[in-house]
Each structure stands twice: as structure tokens, then as C-alpha cells.
N, C-alpha and C positions, 0 to 999 in steps of 0.2 A: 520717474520715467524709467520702462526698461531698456536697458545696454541697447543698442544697435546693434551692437555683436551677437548678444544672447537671441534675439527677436530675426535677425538673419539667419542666426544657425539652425536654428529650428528646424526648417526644411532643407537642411544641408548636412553630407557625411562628409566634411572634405578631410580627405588623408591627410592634407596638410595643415591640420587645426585652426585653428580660428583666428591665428596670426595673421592667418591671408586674409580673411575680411578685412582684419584691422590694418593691414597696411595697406591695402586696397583704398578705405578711407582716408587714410593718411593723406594716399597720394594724391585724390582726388579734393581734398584741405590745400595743399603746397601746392596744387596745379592745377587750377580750375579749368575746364573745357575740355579737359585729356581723353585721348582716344582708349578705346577699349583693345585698340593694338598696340598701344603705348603702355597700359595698364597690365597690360598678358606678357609686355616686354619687361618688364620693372618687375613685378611679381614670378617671374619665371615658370606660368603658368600658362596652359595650352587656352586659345582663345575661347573654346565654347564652355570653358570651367568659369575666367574669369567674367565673361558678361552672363554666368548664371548669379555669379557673387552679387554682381551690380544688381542684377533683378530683383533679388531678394533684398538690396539695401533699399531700390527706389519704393519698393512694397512696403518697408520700414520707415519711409516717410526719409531718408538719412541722403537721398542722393535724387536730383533731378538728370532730364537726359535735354540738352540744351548747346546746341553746337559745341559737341561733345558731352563729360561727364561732369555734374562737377555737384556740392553739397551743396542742399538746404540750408536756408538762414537760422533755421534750427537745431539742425546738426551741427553746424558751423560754432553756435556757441556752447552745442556739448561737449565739444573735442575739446574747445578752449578751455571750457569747466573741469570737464571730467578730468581730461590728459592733460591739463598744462600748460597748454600749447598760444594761452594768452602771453602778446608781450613777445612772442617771438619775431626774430629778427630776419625777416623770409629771404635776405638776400646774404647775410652772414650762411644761412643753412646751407641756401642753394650752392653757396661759393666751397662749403665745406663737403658737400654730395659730391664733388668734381675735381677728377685728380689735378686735372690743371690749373684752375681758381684756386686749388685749397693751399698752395706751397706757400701764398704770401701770409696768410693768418698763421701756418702752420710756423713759419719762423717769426713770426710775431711773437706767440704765444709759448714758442719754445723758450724764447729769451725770457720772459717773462717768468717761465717755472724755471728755467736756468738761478736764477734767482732765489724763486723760493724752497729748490733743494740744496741751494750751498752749503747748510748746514749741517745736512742729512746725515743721519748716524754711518759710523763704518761698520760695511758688511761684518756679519756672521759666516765664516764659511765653515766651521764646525757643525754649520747648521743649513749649509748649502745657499747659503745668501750670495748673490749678484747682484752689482746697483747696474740697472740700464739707464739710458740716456734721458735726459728730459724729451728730446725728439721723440723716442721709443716709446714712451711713459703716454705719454700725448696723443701721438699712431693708435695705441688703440683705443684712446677713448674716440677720438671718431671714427675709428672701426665699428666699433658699438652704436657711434650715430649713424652709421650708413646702412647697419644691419637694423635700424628702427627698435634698438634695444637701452633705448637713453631715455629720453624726454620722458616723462611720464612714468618710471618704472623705477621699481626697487633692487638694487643693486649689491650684488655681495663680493665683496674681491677677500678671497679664500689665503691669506698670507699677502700682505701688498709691502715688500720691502721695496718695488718699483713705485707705490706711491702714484698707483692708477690714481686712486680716489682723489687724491689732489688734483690729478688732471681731467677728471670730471667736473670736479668743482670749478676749476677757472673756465674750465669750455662753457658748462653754462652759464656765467657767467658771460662771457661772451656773446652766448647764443640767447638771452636775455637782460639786455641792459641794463631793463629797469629793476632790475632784482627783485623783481616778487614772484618769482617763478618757486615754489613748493612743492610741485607735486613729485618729483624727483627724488629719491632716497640712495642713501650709499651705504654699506654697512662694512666693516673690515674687521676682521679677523683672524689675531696674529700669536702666535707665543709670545713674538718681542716686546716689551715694553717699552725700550729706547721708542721705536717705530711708531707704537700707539699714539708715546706720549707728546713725538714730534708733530705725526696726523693731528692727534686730536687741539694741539697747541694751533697750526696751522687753519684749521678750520673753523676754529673758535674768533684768530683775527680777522681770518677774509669772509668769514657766514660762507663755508662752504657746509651741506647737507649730508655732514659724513658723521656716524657713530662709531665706535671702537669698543673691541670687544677681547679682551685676553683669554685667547684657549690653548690648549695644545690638543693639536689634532689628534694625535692618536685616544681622544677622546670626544663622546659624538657632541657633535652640538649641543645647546640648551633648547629646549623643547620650542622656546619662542620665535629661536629661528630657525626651526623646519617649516617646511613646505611654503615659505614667506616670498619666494624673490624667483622678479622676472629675467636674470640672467647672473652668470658670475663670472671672473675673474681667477685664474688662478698661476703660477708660472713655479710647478714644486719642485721638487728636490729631484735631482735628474736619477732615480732609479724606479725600476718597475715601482715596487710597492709605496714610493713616494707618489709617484703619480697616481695609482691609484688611490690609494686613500685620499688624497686630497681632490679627488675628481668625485670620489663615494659620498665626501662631507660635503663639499658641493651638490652635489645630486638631493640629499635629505632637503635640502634649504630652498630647494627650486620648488616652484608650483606643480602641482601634477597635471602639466597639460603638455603635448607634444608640439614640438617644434621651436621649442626654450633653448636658445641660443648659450654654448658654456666658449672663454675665449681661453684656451690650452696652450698656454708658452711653454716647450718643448727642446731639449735640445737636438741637434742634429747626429743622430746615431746609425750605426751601421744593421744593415738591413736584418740580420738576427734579431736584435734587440727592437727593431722600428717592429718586426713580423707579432712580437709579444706583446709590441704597446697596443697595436690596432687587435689584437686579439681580447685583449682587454677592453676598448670601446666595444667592440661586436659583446660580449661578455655582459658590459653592463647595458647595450641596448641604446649605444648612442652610434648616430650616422655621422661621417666626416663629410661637412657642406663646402667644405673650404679648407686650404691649406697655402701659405704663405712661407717658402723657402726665406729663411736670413731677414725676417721681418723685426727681430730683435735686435739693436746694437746695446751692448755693453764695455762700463769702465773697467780695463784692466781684469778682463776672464778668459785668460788666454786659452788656459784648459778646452774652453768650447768654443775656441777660436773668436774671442769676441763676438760671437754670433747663434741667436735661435730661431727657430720655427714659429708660428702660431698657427695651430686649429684651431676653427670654428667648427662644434661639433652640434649636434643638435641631439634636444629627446626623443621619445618614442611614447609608445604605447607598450612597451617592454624595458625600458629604464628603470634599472636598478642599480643601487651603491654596491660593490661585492665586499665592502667593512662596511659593516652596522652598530659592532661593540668596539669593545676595547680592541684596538692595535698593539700586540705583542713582537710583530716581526722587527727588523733592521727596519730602517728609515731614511738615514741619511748617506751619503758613500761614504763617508769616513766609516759606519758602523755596520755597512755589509761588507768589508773590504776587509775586518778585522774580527769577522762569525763564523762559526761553521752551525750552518741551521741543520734541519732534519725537519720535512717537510713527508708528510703522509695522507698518499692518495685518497680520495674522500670517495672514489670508488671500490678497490679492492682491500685500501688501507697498508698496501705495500708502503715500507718509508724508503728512504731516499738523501745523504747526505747532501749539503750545497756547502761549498766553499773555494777559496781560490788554490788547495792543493788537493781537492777531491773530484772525481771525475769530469761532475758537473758541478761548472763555477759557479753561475750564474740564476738564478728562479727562471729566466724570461728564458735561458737556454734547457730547462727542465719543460718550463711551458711548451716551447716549440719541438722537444722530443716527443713529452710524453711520457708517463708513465712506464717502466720496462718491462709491465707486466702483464695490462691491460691500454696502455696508451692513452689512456684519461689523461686530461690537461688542467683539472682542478684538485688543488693540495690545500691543506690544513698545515702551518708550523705545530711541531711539537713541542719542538728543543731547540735553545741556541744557545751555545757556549763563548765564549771570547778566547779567540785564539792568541798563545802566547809570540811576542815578540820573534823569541827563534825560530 
């Protein structure tokens, strides 16, 4: 049988990809009878888009229209099949969709991974490591359930020293009792080996769906995991070029379709530095759909005041990584705090020292001037030296 999705889209350009069919459906799986003003609310979509979606699903055989909307008996066990979605627990979900139902599971469940991170390796902060909270840890894996980026999907957390994937794996868990829920994938990818080898230990005793994978980013992925996964995970190194590379390697690993949800732990920086992060999303072609002040808590990070950000950013039809080879530049603060780079305009080719006793300290404060000669905001590193102690 062909997808629903594909046999809907057919006759449809929606700017908004083909997520929206799919959660369209979703909705109308979880909530049988639902109004098509209910669905245009939930979907954030204008009402004569979303009952064109519907038309085209009941045309597909995928949706009846019956005091309200709701699935065919036959759809009904596609979704099951295809997505996963057998075995779910429709009132564990509902409780967990709803800020106020969710806090009792949510400290349920915290206690529970409270537990299974006591162990957890000590940060690397030579390597910009923070542990957040098991609560934190937790938050966003049903963030990711509310954004309909779980159930059914392949999942990549781009560095997890927070140990998302573990708290996917206990949610679903949760979120299917009977434990034969499969169709769900997690994939992690870390420098650390402590980290892998804790994940991969942890996942092995509880049949959590998580693989591990040793890389160091400033090299690209392995070809099997590009363009493979329907969202990622990522919370890097708090400078310009950490984040972007690790938002780049990210990007290669996602599917090429637009509206691919990336979740960005961020710390909270002063508006120069915030001007050159979001100049970078615009850059590589992602929208900001969402933003969460102080959605992180962490142990003992005072530096970022115990607390960061989350974006939820999305793709496009202009998404692209801006590292595709090797990464040559600084990476982590310890290692742009102690460089002086030389960075040359990829327009006129004027260069440009960076460092903390040369004009311009900072890349993201070079980004936001500009070039001195032509005001181009994209540079190439040359040169980077390690500045001495005196």
C-alpha cells in the first residue's frame, strides 16, 4: 500500500511539508471526531489549508468525516503498523500532551532516571561538558513528544553528555507498556567514551533503542548516518563555531525534507553574540519555531548561571550545514580564549586577525561588523596560532 502521506501530497504544495499531513493524522488517530477548527488549532494552520489536507486524506481512503473527523479502520491499523503507534498508552500520552496532567509522570519519571544517572561519568569541561538535571534530561524528550518528533522516528542526539537518549528510552517505555514498541530509533554520537560506554551499558539492561557511535565532530559523519533521521538533539560547546558545526553535523544526518524539527540547547548570551548565533540559523536556512528562556537546569554550571535556552529550529528548502569537511578552527572556549586565528574574507579575501588582544576579539563580533573592506560576513580560517601564557 502507498503512504497516505505520499497519495495526499500528490495534489498538494504545502510550504509546510508533509509533516502537516502527518500530524494532521496523528491527530485525528489520538482523537476521534475532532473538528476541523480543532485540527487548524493544533496544527497552527489557517482553516481552509487544513480541511484541504483532510480532503485529500478522505480521497486516500485514510479519513472518514462522521460527527467530526476521525480514521478509517484501515488507516487506523496503518499508523499502528507503519508508526508504532500499536500498544500505545492513549491516556499516559494525553497526560503527557498537557502542561498540567504531565508534572505527576514528570516526577515520577524523574525519580526513576534520578536513579539511573547516579552513576554518570564526571563532566569534561576541557571539552565544554555540563551535566543537566534528570528533570532537564526528561523536558525534552517530551518536548520532542509534543512536537510529534518521537514515536515512530529516528532520532540522533549530536553529543548526549545529558543523556537525552536514556530519557527517551524510559519515556517510551512508559508510553508503551507492553514493550514491543520498535519502530523508534535513537542514535548518539559522542567523542566521549566514558559516555557511550555508560549509554550503551544502560540501554543494553533496560532494552532501551539507542546505538552509539564514537566520532569527533570536527569530522563529518560516516556516510550511513547522513540524511537518515527525523530530528536531532544537540546542546554544544557554547561558542560560535561549536555551535555551528555541531548544528552542520546535525543537518547532514537529517532527512532532506522541510520542517525537520533540530532541538538547540543554547546558552544565554548577550545580544552581540545571540545577533551572530541567529545569523548563523538564517545562514544555514533554519527558522526559529520556538524558543524557551532558562528551559535547561544544570549541576554546578555556574559560569551560565546554572541555566540555558532551548531552540526548536526547523528546516527548509534552503538548509544547509556551513562545515561539510574537516573543521580546522577553535572549538571549544578553553581553545578560542587561548588563539589568535586569522580569518580571510571569502569575498575580497582581505584577512583579519581574531583574538582577545587584537581588535576584534571574537568571530561572531567580526560576523556582526563585517568585513573592513567590503562588509561580507563570510570568512574562511587561515591561520591559528596558540597564544603564549604572557
Amino acid at each position: 500500500m502507498s503512504s497516505y502521506i505520499t497519495v495526499a501530497s500528490r495534489h498538494m504544495n504545502l510550504q509546510e511539508g508533509t509533516g502537516a499531513i502527518e500530524q494532521l493524522l496523528i491527530e485525528c488517530y489520538l482523537s476521534p471526531g475532532i473538528s476541523t477548527k480543532e485540527l487548524a488549532r493544533k496544527l497552527l494552520l489557517p482553516i481552509p489549508v487544513t480541511a484541504a489536507i483532510k480532503r485529500e486524506l478522505m480521497k486516500a481512503g485514510a479519513l472518514v468525516q462522521d460527527r467530526g473527523v476521525k480514521c478509517t479502520i484501515e488507516c487506523i491499523s496503518w499508523i499502528e503498523r507503519e508508526w508504532g503507534f500499536d500498544g500505545l498508552d492513549i491516556e499516559v500520552h494525553a497526560a503527557l500532551l498537557s502542561e498540567r496532567r504531565a508534572e505527576a509522570i514528570i516526577r515520577e519519571l524523574a525519580d526513576e532516571l534520578d536513579i539511573l544517572f547516579h552513576n554518570r561519568p564526571q563532566v569534561d569541561v576541557t571539552i565544554d561538558q555540563s551535566q543537566c538535571t534528570p528533570e532537564t534530561s526528561l523536558r525534552r524528550a517530551i518536548l520532542c513528544l509534543r512536537q510529534h518528533a518521537l514515536i515512530g522516528k529516528r532520532i540522533l542526539c549530536v553529543g548526549d553528555d545529558d543523556l537525552v537518549s536514556v530519557s527517551i528510552g524510559l519515556l517510551l517505555q512508559r508510553l508503551f507498556p507492553n514493550r514491543k514498541h520498535t519502530a523508534t530509533k535513537v542514535d548518539v554520537v559522542d567523542i566521549d567514551e566514558r559516555f557511550l560506554h555508560f549509554i550503551a551499558n544502560l540501554a543494553e539492561k533496560s532494552e532501551f533503542p539507542i546505538a552509539c557511535h564514537r566520532k569527533d565532530l570536527r569530522h563529518p559523519l560516516p556516510h550511513a548516518l547522513m540524511g537518515q533521521f527525523d530530528c536531532i538533539f544537540t546542546d554544544p560547546p557554547y561558542t560560535l563555531q561549536g555551535m555551528s558545526l555541531f548544528l552542520s553535523r546535525g543537518i547532514t544526518a537529517l532527512k532532506c525534507e522541510r520542517g525537520l524539527p533540530i532541538f538547540l540547547s543554547f546558552a544565554h548570551k548577550a545580544p552581540p553574540f545571540m545577533l551572530a548565533v541567529q545569523r548563523e540559523f538564517l545562514r544555514m536556512g533554519l527558522t526559529v519555531h520556538a524558543n524557551f528562556p532558562r528551559f535547561n537546569a544544570y549541576e554546578g554550571a555556574e559560569m551560565i548561571a546554572n541555566r540555558s535556552q532551548l531552540f526548536i529550529l526547523r528546516t527548509t528548502d534552503q538548509t544547509v550545514p556551513e562545515y561539510r569537511e574537516a573543521f580546522q578552527d577553535a572549538l571549544y572556549t578553553g581553545e578560542v580564549r587561548q588563539t589568535l586565528r586569522t580569518y580571510q574574507c571569502k569575498h575580497c579575501s582581505q584577512q583579519v586577525k581574531v583574538g582577545l588582544r587584537e581588535e576584534i576579539e571574537t568571530i561572531e563580533q567580526l560576523k556582526n561588523e563585517g568585513c573592513p573592506t567590503c562588509s561580507c560576513d563570510t570568512f574562511v580560517l587561515v591561520k591559528r596560532e596558540q597564544l603564549s601564557a604572557k
